[in-house]
N, C-alpha and C positions, 0 to 999 in steps of 0.2 A: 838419328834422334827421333825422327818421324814414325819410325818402326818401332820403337821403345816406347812411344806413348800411345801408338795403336797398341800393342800387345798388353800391353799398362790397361789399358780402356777395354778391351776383351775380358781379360779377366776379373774388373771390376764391374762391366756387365754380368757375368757370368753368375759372381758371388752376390750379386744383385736377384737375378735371377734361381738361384736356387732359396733367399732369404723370403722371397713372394712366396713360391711354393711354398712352403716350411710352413709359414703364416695361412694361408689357405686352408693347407693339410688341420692345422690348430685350429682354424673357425670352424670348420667344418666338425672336427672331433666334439668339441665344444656343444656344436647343435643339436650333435647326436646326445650329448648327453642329458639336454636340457630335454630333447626330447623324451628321452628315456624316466626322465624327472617327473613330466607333466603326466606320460602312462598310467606309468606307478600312481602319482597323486588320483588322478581320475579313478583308478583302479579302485583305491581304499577306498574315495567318498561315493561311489556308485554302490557300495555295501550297504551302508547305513542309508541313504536318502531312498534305496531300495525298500527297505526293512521298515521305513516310517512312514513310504507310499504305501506297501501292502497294507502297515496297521491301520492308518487310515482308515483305507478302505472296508476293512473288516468291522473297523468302531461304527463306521455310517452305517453297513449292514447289521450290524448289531442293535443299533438304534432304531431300526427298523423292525425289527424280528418282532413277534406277538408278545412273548414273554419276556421283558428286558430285564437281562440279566447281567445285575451290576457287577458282580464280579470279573466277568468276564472284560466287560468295559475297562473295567480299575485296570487289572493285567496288561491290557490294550495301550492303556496311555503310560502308565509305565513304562513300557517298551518301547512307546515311540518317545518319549521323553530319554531313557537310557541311551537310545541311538542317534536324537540329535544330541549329545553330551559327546559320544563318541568322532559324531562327524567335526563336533567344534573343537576338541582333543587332536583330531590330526591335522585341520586346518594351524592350528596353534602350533606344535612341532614342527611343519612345514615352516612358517614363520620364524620360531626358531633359528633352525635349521640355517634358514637362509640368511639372517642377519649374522651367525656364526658365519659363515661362509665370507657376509661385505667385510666382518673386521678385519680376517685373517687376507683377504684381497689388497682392505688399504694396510694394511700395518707392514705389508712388502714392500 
């Protein structure tokens, strides 16, 4: 009898033991992809916040130049106006995005 609940107790270690891994193997998949998530995100908004430091910088030198030339100005802030539109458009989707992802998490 003592041999039947050892053998009993092995392989319910065992299935114990392969259940940890499994789950491990899953946190870890999981990280990689949030990681993978956060890349991508930084990727897109490094574009645009890119795009609205250079115009910036060019409106302040413009603002400086001898001849200030307002069109060029007007152009300038347009642009950095269009891209922070753009940066708060993927910030929003992300958002999206991920509140799709919490329903469909609890509604399992």
């Amino acid at each position: 009898m003592l041999t039947v609940l050892l053998i009993e107790t092995v392989f319910l270690h065992s299935g114990l033991t392969s259940a940890i891994i499994l789950q491990r193997r899953e946190r870890i998949n999981r990280l990689l992809s949030v990681d993978a998530v956060t890349a991508s995100l930084a990727h897109e908004l490094r574009t645009p916040l890119a795009t609205i430091a250079l115009n910036a910088s060019t409106a302040i030198s413009e603002l400086h130049s001898s001849p200030l030339n307002l069109k060029d100005l007007d152009d300038i802030l347009k642009n950095i106006e269009a891209e922070s539109h753009r940066a708060g458009a993927i910030i929003s989707s992300v958002r999206q995005l991920s509140k799709k992802t919490t329903d469909q998490t609890t509604s399992c």
